[in-house]
Wavefront OBJ file of the C-alpha trace (Angstrom):
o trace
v 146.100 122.983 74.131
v 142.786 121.893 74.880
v 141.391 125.499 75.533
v 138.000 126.837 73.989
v 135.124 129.551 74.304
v 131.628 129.913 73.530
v 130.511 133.532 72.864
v 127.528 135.201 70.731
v 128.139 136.459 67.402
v 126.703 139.836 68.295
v 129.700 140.714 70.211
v 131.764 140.970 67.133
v 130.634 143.861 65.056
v 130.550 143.949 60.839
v 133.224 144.947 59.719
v 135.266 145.798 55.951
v 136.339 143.224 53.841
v 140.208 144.276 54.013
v 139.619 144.961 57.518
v 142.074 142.626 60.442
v 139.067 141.805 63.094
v 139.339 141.672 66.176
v 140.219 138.955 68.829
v 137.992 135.888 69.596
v 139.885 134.017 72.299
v 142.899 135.262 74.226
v 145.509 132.207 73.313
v 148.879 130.779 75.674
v 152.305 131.068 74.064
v 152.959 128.210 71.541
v 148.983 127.497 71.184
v 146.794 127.783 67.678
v 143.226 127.505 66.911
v 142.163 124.323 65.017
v 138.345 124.900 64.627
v 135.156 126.592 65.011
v 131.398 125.633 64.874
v 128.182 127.124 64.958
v 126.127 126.272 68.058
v 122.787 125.943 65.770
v 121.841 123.024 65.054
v 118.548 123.927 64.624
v 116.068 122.535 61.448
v 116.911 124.811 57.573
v 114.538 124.575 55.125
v 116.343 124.760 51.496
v 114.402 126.108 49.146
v 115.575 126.019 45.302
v 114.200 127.831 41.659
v 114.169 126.456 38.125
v 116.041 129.147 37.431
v 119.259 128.423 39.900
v 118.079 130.185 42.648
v 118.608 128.875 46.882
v 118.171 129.683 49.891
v 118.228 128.564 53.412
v 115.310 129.889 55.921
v 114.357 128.836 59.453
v 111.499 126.353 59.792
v 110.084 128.249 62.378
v 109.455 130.876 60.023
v 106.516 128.965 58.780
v 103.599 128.411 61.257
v 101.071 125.540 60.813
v 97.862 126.785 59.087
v 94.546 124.919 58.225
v 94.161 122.412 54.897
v 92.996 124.540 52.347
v 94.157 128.103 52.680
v 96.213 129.862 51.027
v 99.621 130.073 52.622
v 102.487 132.535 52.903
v 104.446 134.012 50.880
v 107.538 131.558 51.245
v 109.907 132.431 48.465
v 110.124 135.927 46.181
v 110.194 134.137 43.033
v 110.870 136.566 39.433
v 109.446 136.571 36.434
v 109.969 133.227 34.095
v 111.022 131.385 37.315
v 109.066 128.755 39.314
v 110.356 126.681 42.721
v 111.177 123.565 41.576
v 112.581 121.684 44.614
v 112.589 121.855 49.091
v 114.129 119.878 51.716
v 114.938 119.687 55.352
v 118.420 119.539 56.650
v 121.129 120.512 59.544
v 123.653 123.377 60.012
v 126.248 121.468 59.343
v 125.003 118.473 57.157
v 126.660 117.950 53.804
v 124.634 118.406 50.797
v 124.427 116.725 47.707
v 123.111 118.524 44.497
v 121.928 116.474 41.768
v 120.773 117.936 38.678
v 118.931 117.086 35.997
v 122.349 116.117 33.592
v 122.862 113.506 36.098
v 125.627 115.149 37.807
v 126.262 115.696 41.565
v 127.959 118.478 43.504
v 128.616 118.962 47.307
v 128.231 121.991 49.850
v 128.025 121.864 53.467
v 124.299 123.540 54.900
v 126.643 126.516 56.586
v 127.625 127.557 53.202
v 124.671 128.084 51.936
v 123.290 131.989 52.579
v 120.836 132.188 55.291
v 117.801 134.420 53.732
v 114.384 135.711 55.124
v 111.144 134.080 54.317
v 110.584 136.148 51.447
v 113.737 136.818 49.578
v 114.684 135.378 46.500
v 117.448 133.305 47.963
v 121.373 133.377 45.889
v 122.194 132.005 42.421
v 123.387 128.547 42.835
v 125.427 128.945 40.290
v 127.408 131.408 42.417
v 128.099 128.513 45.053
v 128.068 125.720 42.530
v 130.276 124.728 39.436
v 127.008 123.708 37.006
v 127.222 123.599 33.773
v 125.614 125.367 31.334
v 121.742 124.182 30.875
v 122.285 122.479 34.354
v 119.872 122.788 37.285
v 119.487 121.289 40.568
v 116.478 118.362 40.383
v 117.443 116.725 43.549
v 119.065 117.420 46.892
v 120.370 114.910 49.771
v 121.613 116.194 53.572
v 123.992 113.524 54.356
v 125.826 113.493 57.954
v 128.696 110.895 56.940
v 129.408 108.186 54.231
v 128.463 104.948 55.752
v 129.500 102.185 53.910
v 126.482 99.754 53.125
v 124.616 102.416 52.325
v 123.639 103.302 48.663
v 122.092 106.205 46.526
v 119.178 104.999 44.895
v 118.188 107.275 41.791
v 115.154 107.272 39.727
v 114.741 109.616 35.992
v 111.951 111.437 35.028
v 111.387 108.049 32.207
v 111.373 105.828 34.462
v 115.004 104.928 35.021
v 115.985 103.777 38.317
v 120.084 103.193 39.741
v 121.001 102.075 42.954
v 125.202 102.951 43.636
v 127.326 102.576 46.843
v 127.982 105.730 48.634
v 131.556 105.392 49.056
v 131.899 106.000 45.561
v 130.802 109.761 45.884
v 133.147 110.402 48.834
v 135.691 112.134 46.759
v 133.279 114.901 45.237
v 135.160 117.227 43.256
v 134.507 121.619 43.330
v 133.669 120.730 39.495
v 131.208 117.923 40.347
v 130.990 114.331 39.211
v 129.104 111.769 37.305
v 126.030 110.390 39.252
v 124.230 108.679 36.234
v 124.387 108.182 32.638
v 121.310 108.897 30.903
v 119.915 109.553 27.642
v 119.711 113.304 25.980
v 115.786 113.648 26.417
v 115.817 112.146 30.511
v 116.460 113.978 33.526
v 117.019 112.917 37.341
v 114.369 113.903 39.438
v 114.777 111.919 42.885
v 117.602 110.496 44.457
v 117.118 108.674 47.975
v 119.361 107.079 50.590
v 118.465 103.471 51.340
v 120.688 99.915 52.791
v 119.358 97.937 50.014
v 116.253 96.070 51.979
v 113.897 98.613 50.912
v 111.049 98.601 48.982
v 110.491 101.525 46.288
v 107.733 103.332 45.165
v 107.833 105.323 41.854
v 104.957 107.629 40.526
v 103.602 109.154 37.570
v 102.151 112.036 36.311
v 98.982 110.704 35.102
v 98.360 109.107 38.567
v 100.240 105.453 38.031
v 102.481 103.996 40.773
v 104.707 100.903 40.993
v 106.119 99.156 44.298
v 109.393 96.853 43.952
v 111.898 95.869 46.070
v 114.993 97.047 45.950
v 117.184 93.850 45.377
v 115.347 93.873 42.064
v 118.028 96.492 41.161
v 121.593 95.241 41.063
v 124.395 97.729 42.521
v 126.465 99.311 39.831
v 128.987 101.769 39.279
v 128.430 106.231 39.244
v 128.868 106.100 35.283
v 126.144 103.831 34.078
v 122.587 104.383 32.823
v 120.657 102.574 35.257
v 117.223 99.793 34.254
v 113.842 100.340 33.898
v 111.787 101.099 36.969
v 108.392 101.690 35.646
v 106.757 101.281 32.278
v 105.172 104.467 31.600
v 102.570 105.378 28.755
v 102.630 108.108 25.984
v 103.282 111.655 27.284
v 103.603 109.958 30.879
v 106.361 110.342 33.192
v 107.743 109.935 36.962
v 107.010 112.603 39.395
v 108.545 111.216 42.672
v 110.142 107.555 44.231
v 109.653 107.194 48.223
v 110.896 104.583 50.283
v 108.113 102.616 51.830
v 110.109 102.499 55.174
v 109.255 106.199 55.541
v 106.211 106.467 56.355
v 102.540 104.602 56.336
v 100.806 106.199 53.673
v 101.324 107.266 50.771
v 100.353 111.182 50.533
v 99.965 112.694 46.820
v 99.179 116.315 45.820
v 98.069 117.606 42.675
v 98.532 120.574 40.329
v 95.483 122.431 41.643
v 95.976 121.744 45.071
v 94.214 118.510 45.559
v 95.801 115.400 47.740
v 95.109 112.282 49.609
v 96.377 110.144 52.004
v 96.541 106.374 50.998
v 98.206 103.538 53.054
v 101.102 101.393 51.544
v 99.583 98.109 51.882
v 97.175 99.133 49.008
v 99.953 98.970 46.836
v 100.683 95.047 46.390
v 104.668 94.072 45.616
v 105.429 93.863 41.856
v 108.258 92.879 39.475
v 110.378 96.218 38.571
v 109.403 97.149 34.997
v 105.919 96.797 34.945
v 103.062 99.566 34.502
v 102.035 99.653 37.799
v 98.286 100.138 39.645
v 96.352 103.379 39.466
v 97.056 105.593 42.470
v 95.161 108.678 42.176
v 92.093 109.826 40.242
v 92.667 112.540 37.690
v 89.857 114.900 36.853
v 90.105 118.607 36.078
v 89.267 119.621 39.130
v 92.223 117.857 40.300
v 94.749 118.650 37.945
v 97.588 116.076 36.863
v 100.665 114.920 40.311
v 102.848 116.662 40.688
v 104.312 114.826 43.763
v 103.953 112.292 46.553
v 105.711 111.605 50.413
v 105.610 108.895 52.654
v 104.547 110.389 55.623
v 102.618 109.229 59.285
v 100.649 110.946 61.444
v 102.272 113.381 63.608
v 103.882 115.308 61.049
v 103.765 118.499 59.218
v 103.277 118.645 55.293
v 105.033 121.724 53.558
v 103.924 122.830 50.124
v 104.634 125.386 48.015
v 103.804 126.959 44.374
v 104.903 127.823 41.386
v 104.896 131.410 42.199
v 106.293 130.953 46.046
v 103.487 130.935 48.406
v 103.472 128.552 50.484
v 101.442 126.822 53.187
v 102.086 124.485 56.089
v 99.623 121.881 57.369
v 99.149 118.925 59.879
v 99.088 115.408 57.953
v 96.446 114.862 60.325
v 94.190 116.568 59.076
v 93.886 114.768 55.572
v 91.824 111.572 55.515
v 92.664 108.680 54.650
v 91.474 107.394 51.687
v 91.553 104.551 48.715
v 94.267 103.889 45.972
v 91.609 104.862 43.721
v 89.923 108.055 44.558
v 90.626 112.033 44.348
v 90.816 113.504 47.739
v 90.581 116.539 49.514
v 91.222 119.877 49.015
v 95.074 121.279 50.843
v 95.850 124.269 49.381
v 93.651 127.179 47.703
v 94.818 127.306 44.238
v 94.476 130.514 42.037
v 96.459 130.491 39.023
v 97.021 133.876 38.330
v 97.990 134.824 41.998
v 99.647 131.935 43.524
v 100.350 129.626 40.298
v 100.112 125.559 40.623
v 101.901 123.507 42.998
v 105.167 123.356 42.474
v 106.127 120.529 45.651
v 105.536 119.266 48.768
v 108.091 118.536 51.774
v 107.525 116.743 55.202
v 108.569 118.737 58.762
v 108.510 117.395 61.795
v 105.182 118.643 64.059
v 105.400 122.092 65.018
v 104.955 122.775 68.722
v 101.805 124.941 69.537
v 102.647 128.302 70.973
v 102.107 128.230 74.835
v 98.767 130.092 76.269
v 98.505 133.858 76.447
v 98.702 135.158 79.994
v 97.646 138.332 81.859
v 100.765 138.757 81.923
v 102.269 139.075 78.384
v 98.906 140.647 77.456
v 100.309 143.807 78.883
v 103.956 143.339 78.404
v 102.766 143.075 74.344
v 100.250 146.005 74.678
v 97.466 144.055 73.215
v 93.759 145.578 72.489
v 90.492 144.681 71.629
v 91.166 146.032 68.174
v 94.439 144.162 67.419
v 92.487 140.916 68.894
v 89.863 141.378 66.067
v 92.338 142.055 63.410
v 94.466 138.763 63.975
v 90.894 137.284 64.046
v 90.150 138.367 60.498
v 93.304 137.841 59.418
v 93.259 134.353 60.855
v 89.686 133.662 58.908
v 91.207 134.802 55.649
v 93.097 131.849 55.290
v 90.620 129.830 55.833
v 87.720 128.418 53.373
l 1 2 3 4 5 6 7 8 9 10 11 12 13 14 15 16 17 18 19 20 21 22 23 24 25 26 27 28 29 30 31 32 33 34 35 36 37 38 39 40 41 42 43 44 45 46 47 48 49 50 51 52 53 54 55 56 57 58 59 60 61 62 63 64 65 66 67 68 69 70 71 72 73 74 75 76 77 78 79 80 81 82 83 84 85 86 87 88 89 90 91 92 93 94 95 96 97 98 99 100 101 102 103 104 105 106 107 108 109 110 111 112 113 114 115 116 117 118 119 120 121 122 123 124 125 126 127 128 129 130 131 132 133 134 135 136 137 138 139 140 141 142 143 144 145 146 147 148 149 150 151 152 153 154 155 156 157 158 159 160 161 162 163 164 165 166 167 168 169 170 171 172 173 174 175 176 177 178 179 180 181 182 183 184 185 186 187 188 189 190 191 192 193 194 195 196 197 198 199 200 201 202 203 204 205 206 207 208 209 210 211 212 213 214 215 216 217 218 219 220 221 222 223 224 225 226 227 228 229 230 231 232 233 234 235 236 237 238 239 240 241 242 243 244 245 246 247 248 249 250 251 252 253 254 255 256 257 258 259 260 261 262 263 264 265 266 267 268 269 270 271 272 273 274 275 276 277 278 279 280 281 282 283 284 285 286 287 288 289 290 291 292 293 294 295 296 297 298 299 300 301 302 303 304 305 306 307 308 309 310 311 312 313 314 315 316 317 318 319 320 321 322 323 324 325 326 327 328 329 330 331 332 333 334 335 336 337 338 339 340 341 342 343 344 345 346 347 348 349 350 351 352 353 354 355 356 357 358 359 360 361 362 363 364 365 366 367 368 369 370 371 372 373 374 375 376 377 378 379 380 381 382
């Protein structure tokens, strides 16, 4: 009948799983409710394990800290496990798992537990229909299926597939085929594009390739895809960005090394070919493990092997040459923190207003807890 109601969730208390509840809106004779929604629509930050794990934590959890330290603590990770993948989405945005088999599966953000900064997060495989040996390489928050719109998909060889979006509207609880790839390949990046764009793919060993787009004919969910990049021995792709979203280029390194390079230092090529040197490798640096287009203004997320995590202004890296090794983001020890894992992009977090008289005394601060954020804020610095 037209009728609805807004009220907190703290006025209905937890209750037993057999137990009836207890009324949310008084309803007319002859009426019904036909929906509900969550009010919070507020930025998630998925997090997701090697080893199946996921969560979904508040992006205000994490507060903007200088390049170089050492981060948080951002996911409880357990023995023989490692974070393997992080995005940014909306309450009520539909997912889309890809995983390494070339499969894809769909949840909505909602259904996804919501889990403290810390925790471990829920087996996926709890939420998710994988298959054994299956884990999630890739994830895309989708609002709607646009038509025009296509899913371009690169493999960890080299392998690149662009496919229309319509054809994943009817995802299935058991999943569906996404790509057709060899035995030894995996997916590792899937992005949404409207076929004008031009790609960039790169490599471990610090190669990177830019092609356009119509360089890839559309094709259908089941086949294998055509060669994106021609990699060397023991080479392979760590990451594909759309040059559309952003103005540089901004790659980080096993031991916590990056740079900032612009786009226009990568010329145009022919899809298939080995590419230009992007980065340069030393052991200081360690080998990339991942790159985002990204402008100024925005926040860079990273995070370990081993969970902790850090979050810095892009600002604050320079910009540099194709060819050179960068600057230090993140303090890498092996043994405590591990080796970067990957590296998300947040919008800029606000700064926290001024202190006042005021809420000095309404928070009971002293001298002594002054100097103890003080040295606490100077740890995580270099």
């Amino acid at each position: 009948f037209g009728q609805c109601i807004r009220f907190d969730e703290t006025d209905v208390r937890p209750t037993g799983r057999t137990s009836m509840g207890v009324r949310g809106i008084n309803l007319a004779d002859q009426d019904e409710v036909v929906g509900m929604q969550l009010d919070d629509q507020g930025a998630s930050l998925l997090i997701a394990s090697e080893n199946g794990l996921g969560k979904r934590t508040s992006i205000d959890e994490f507060t903007v800290q200088n390049r170089g330290g050492k981060g948080i603590k951002g996911m409880q990770t357990i023995e023989q496990d490692a974070i393997s993948d992080m995005m940014l989405t909306r309450t009520h945005d539909h997912i889309m798992f890809f995983t390494s088999k070339g499969r894809v599966y769909d949840l909505r953000t909602f259904e996804i537990p919501e889990a403290s900064r810390i925790s471990r997060g829920t087996a996926l495989v709890n939420l998710l229909q994988l298959q054994p040996e299956e884990r999630i390489t890739a994830m895309i928050p989708l609002a709607e299926f646009t038509e025009g719109t296509f899913l371009f998909m690169a493999t960890r060889s080299g392998i690149v597939k662009k496919t229309p979006i319509e054809d994943f509207k009817n995802l299935r609880k058991t999943g569906l085929i996404a790509l057709s790839m060899r035995e030894d390949d995996e997916l590792i990046e899937v992005k949404l594009t409207d076929g004008n764009q031009d790609i960039i793919l790169a490599t471990h060993e610090g190669m990177g390739i830019r092609f356009h787009e119509s360089d890839v004919r559309k094709t259908g969910r089941s086949s294998m895809g055509v060669r994106g990049i021609e990699l060397s021995d023991d080479d392979y792709v760590v990451g594909m960005q759309l040059v559309s979203e952003g103005e540089y280029m901004l790659i980080a390194c096993e031991l916590g090394l990056g740079k900032k390079t612009r786009f226009d230092e990568f010329r145009v090529q022919t899809r298939g070919g080995k590419g230009l040197k992007c980065y340069r490798i030393t052991e200081k640096t360690g080998k990339v493990i991942g790159f985002k287009a990204v402008d100024d203004g925005l926040d860079l997320l990273m995070i370990t092997t081993l969970g902790t995590m850090i979050r810095i202004s892009v600002d604050s890296v320079s910009v540099t040459s194709r060819i050179t090794s960068g600057v230090k983001l993140i303090g890498i020890d092996a043994e405590k923190t591990g080796l970067l894992a990957c590296i998300a992009k947040a919008e800029k977090q606000e700064e926290l207003p001024e202190e006042t008289e005021e809420s000095k005394v309404t928070e009971g601060s002293s001298e002594a807890e002054g100097s103890e954020e003080l040295s606490e804020d100077a740890s995580s610095e270099e």
